[in-house]
N, C-alpha and C positions, 0 to 999 in steps of 0.2 A: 751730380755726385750722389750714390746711396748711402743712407746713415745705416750701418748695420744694426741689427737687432738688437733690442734691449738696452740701447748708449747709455742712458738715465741709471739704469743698474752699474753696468760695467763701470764708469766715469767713480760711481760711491766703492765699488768694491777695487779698484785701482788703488782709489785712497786707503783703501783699507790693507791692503796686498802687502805683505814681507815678499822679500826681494828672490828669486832665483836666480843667483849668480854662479857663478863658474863651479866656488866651494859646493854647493848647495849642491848639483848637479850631479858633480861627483858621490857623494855622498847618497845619492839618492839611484845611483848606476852601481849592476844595470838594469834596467828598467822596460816592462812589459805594457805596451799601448795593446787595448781589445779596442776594435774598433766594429759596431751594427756592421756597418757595410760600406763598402767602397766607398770613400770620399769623407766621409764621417774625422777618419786620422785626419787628414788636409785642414777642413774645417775647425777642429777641436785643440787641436795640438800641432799642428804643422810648426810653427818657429820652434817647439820643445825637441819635436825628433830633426827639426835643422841642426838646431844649436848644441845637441848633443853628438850629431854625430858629426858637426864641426870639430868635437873636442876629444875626436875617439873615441867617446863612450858606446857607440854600437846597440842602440835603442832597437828592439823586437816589436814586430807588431802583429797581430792573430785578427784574423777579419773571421766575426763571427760568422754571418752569410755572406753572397758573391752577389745580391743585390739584382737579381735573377725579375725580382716583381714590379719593378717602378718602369715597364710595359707593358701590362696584360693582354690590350688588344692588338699587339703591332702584327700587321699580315706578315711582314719581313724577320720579323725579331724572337725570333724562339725563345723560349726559357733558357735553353739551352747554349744558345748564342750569343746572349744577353750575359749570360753567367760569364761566360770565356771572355766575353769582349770587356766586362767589369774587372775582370782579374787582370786583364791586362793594361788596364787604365791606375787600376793600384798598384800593379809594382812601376808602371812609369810614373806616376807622382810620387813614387816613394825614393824612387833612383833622383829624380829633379831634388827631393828632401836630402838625400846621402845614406837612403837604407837601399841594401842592395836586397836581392831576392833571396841569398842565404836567412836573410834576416827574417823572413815574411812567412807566417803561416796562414791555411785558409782553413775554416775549420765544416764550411760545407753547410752551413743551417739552411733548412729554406726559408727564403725569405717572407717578410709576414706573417712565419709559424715560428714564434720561439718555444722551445720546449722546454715544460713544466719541470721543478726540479725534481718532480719525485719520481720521473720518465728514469729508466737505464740510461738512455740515449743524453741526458742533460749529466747524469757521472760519469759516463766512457769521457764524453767531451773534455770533463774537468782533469779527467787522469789525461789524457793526449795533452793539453796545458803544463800537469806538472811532469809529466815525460819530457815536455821540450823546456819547460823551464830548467831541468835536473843540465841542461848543458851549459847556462849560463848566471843561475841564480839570482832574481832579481833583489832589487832593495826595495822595489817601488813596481806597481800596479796602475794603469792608468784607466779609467773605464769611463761612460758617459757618466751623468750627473744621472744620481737616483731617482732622478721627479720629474727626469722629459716625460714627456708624453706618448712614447711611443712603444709597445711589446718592444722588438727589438734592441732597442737601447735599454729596457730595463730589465731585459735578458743578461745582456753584456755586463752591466752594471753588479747584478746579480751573482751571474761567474766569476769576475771581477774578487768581488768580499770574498765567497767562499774559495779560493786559490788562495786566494795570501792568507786564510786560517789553513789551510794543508801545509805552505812551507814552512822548512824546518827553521827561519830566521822571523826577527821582527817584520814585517814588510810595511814601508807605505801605503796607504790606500788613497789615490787620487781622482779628483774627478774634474773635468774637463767639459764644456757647455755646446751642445749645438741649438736642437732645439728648444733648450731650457732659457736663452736669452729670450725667447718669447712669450714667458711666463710673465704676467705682470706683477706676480707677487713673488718672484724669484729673493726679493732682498728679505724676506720675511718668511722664505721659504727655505732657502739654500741649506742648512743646519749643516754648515762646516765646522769643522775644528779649530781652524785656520784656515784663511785663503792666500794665495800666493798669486805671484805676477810676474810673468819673464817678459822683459824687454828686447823685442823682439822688431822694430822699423827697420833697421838694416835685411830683416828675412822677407820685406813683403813681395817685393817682385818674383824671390823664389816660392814665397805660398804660395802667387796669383799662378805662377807659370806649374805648379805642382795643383792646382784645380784647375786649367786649361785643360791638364792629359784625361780628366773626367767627362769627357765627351759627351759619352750619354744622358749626363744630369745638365747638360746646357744648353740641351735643344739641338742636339744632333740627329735624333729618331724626331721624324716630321710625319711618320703614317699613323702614330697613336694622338691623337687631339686627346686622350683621357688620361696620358704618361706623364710622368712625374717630369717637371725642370725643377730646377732651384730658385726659388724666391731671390732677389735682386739682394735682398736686406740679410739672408742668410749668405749669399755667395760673399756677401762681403768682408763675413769677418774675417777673411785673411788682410784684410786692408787695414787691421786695429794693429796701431805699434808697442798695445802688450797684450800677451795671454793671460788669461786667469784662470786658477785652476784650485779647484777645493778639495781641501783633505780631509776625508771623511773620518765621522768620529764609529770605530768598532767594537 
């Protein structure tokens, strides 16, 4: 059995966690996941966009990039190819979660190039967000945790803050962990407001079966020996029976 990343973190911030229950949920719907790139939602949030959309609240999700780079040498795998066949592995882990393709926007980044916010191309983006936000108003923002380590995730993160200061309500600002569990100093790092924790064991075989449809990040391209899989100890957090999720202080 893999111990997913960060346990020693997660196990102190569990204890530390107010509860997301059903009230809470509502309260906090409806609600906008950004997610880097395909598999990212799964990983970070998968039992939040279950459990919500067990409860009709109808959770959105905007893939910043289609995740296009995690095989640059593949003789078989175009960018191009890669891209469609990502997009199609997100809306099937999202369909196994209970967000249908209405729900799902892509908003086309390349990947490994997030763009600067002082680019046009980083405000068109923000205005197509609060274009599609204008049809169901969120309460709440989900984005990765501000301190991964990665451009893209701190892209998202990025877009994330400045959307919920454009709408016209209070909005939540939430964040959610991929590769921030492997920060060792994540509990000295996190600078939450609160953190939160939804109970979530009853969702895991639908996480596990919602990162099966992610094909490509599990070793299904066998021509790139240089391509990206997923680490055992990240593919696992869908097998944690709670999510944690920080809400950022604005």
């Amino acid at each position: 059995m893999v111990t997913p990343a960060g346990e020693t973190a997660w196990d102190a911030l569990v204890n530390q966690a107010y509860t997301i229950d059903e009230s809470v949920l509502e309260g906090l719907s409806a609600m906008l996941v950004i997610a880097p790139h395909p598999d990212d939602e799964t990983l970070g949030c998968g039992g939040l966009l279950s459990r919500a959309a067990d409860h009709g609240l109808r959770p959105r999700v905007a893939f910043l990039t289609n995740g296009e780079g995690s095989h640059p040498r593949s003789p078989s795998w175009s960018p191009e190819r890669l891209a469609e066949q990502r997009r199609a592995e997100a809306i099937q882990a999202l369909d196994v979660l209970g967000v249908p393709r209405s729900d799902i926007l892509f908003l086309d980044w390349p990947d490994g190039c997030p763009r600067p916010r002082g680019l046009a191309a980083y405000q068109q983006t923000l205005e197509t967000l609060e274009d599609w936000c204008g049809a169901f108003t969120p309460w709440s923002v989900w984005t990765p945790w501000r301190g991964e380590a990665h451009g893209d995730h701190l892209a998202a993160a990025m877009l994330g803050a400045d959307l919920a200061g454009m709408l016209a309500r209070d909005v939540a600002l939430m964040e959610y962990l991929v590769w921030g569990w492997t920060d060792p100093d994540l509990l000295q790092r996190h600078g939450a407001r609160n953190v939160w924790g939804l109970a979530c064991a009853d969702l895991i075989e639908r996480r596990q079966r919602a990162l099966a449809a992610h094909a490509t990040q599990l070793g299904m391209i066998t021509d790139d020996r240089t391509g990206f899989v997923l680490p055992p100890e990240i593919a696992a957090l869908v097998e944690r029976p709670f999510e944690i999720f920080l809400e950022r202080r604005l």
